[in-house]
N, C-alpha and C positions, 0 to 999 in steps of 0.2 A: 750152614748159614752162609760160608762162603762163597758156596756154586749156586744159590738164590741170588745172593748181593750179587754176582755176575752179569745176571739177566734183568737188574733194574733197569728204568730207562732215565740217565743218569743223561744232561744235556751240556754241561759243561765242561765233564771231563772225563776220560778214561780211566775206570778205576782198574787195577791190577793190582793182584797180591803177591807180595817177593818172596816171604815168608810168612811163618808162624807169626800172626802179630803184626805186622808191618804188611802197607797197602800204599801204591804208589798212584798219585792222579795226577795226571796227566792232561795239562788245560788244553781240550778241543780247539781246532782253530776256527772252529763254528760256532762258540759258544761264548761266553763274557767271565771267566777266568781270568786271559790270560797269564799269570802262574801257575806253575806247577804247585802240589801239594802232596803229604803224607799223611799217613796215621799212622799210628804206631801203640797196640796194645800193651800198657806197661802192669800188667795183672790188672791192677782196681782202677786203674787211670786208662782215660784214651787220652790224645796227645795229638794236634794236630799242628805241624808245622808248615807256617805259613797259609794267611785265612781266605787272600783273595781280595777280588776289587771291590766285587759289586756283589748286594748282599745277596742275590737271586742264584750267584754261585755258590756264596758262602752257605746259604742252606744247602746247596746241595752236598757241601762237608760234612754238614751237620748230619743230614741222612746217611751219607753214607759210614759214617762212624757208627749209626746204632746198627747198619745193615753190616760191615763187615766186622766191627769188634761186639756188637751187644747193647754197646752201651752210649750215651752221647758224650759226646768230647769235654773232658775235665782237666784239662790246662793245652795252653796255644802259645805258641812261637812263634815269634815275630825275627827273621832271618838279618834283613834290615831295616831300611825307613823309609824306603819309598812304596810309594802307595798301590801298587801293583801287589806289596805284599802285608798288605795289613788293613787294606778300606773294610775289610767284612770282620776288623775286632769285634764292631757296637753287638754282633749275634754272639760271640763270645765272653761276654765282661759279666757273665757269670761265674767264671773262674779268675785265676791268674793267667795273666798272659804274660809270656818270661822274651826277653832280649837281653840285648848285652847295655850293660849301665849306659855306655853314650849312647846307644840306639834309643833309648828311653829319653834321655835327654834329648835329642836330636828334634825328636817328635815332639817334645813339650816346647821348644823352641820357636818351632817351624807350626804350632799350631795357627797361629791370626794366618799364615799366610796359607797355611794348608786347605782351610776351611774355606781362605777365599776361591781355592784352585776345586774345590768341590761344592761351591754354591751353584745355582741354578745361572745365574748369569754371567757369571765363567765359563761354566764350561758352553751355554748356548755360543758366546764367542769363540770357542775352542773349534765346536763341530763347523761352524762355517768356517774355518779358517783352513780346518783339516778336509774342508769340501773341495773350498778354492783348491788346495794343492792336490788331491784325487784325479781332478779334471785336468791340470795341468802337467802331470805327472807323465814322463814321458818312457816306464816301461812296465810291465805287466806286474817284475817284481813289486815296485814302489807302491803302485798301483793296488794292489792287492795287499802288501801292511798296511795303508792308510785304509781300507776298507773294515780292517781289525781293530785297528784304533779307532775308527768312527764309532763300527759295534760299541765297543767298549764303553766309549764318551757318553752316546746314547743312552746306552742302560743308567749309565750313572745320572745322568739328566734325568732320567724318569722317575729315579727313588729318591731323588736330590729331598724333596721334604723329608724323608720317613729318614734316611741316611746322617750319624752324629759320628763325627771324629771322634777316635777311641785309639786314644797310647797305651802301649804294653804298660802294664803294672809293676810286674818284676822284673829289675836288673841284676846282671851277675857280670861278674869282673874276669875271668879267665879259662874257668871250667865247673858246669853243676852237674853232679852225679844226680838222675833221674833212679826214681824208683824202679823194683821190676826186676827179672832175669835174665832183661835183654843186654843188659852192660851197657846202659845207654844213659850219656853224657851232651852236655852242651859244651861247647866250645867256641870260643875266638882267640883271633892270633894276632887281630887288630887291622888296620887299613888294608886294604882291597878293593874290593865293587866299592866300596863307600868306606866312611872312614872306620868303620865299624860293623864287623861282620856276624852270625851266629852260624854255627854249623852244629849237626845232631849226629853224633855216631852212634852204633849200636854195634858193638862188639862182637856179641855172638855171632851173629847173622852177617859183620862183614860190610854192613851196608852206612852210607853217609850221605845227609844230607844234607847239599850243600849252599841252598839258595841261588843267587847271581854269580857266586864266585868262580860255579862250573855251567855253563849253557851248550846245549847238543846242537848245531847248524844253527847256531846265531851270532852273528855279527855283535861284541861284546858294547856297553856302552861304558866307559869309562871314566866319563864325568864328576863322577862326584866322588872319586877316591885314590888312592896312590897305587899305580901303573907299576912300578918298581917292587912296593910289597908288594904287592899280588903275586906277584913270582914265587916269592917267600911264603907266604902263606899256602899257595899250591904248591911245597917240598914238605912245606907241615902235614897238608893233609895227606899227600903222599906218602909221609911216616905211617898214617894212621893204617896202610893197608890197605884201604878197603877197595870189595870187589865190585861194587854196585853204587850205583852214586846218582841220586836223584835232583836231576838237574833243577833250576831257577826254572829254567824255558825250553821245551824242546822235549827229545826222547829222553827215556832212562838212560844214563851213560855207566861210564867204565874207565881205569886211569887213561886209556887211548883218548876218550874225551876231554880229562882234563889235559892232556899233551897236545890236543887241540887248541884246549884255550892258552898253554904259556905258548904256543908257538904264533898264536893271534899276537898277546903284547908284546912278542920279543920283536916282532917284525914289528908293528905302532912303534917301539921306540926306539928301533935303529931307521928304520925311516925318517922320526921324530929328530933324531939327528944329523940328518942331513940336510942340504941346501934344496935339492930336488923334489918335485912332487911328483911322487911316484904312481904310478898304478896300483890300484888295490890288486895282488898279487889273486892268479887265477882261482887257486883253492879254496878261497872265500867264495868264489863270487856265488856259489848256491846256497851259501848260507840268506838266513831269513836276513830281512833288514841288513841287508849289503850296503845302503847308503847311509850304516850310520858309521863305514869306517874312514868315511872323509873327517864326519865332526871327529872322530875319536882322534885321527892327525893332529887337526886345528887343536884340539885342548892341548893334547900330551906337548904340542911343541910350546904353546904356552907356560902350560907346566912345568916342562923342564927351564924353561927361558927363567921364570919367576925363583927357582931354587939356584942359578949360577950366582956367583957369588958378583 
């Protein structure tokens, strides 16, 4: 079944299998993902973590769960709240869909505004806006994320009628043992990417996944969470061991890539400390969306400004 599901013609993303049970996809940068996603065979459960933006992807989860486990996905994970990883619940809400209690919250919260940010004439305001700045855009990189983000906007615009905001169902507070022989657990450690994180381990196999918290040659965004845990949290998961680590965005990584990312915030906030505005240091610069580590400056010195006493 596996070496069939191989040769699907899958448009969104790269599916690859890690293990026995576990399948890693991988959002194309030609496609309308943008997130990464997993499956994970938990014996009578498929499990997908993290559902995706636009529903046009999220079916193609949906396929590819009966193509590599058998069977279609019977519970979904929601990593955090922003919408890059969770606009293709409404194909899921046949099951449970599991985050972390605030994550749940967050989302019941942020509904009236959320739904404005995916009505039909938001986001037409959105695509011209991100038109204007295309054109104005002064380097191949820049240039080349906004053409992803348009993608992306696009699709969304197109299914905008058929498209319902859909919040995760289940919350859970610190760690939920998943069914199955994979030893596979949900976790949070709390603020990070956002103030509220989910991460999936699976014990046997070594493997974790991590949402936003770990990204492979991306310029991190750090907006909406605490810069300082996030360090903590990455020695958490770092307890966890594992060998294999399925990124938010980007390749499959390895703890070299989460040494990646503390070594992104350590430098945001010793820069973030100083008077100087420095150069984004050379080792980023090929990372994807190099220009979002000016905003990540502007917040963190915010941030830190708003926490002195």
């Amino acid at each position: 079944m596996v070496d069939e599901a191989r040769n699907l013609p899958f448009d969104h993303y790269s599916f690859e299998p890690l293990d026995d049970g576990i399948t890693f996809g991988e959002a194309r940068s030609e496609g309308t993902a943008l997130a990464n996603t997993c499956l994970v065979d938990l014996d009578n459960v498929t499990l997908a973590f993290d559902t995706s933006v636009t529903l046009r992807s999220a079916r193609e989860i949906q396929a590819a769960a009966v193509a590599f486990t058998g069977r279609p996905v019977s519970l979904s994970v929601n990593s955090h709240w922003h919408l890059d990883h969770m606009l293709g619940n409404q194909l899921f809400s046949d099951h449970p869909i599991h985050a972390t209690r605030r994550t749940l919250e967050i989302l019941l919260e942020k509904r009236n505004e959320n739904e404005r940010e995916i009505s039909r004439p938001k986001l037409l305001e959105d695509i011209r806006e991100l038109e204007r700045r295309r054109q104005s855009a002064t380097t191949d990189m820049a240039r080349a994320h906004l053409e992803i983000v348009l993608r992306i906007n696009r699709a969304i615009f197109e299914e905008a009628d058929e498209l319902r905001y859909t919040p995760p169902t289940v919350g859970f507070e610190s760690e939920l043992p998943l069914p199955g022989n994979l030893g596979a657990s949900l976790f949070t450690f709390g603020s990070g990417h956002t103030e509220s994180d989910a991460v999936l381990f699976l014990r046997k196999s070594r493997v974790l996944c991590a949402g936003d918290l770990v990204v492979a040659d991306n310029n991190l965004s750090l907006g909406s969470g605490d810069p300082e845990h996030w360090l903590t949290v990455l020695d958490q998961i770092e307890e966890l061991r594992p060998e294999r680590i399925v990124t938010g965005h980007g390749h499959l990584g390895t703890l070299e890539t989460l040494n990646a990312v503390r070594d992104y915030l350590q430098t945001v906030l010793r820069f973030a400390s100083e008077d100087a505005t420095p150069e984004m240091p050379l080792r980023f610069g090929p990372w994807r969306e190099a220009t979002q580590f000016a905003a990540d400056l502007t917040f963190v010195r915010s941030w830190l400004a708003g926490r002195r006493p």
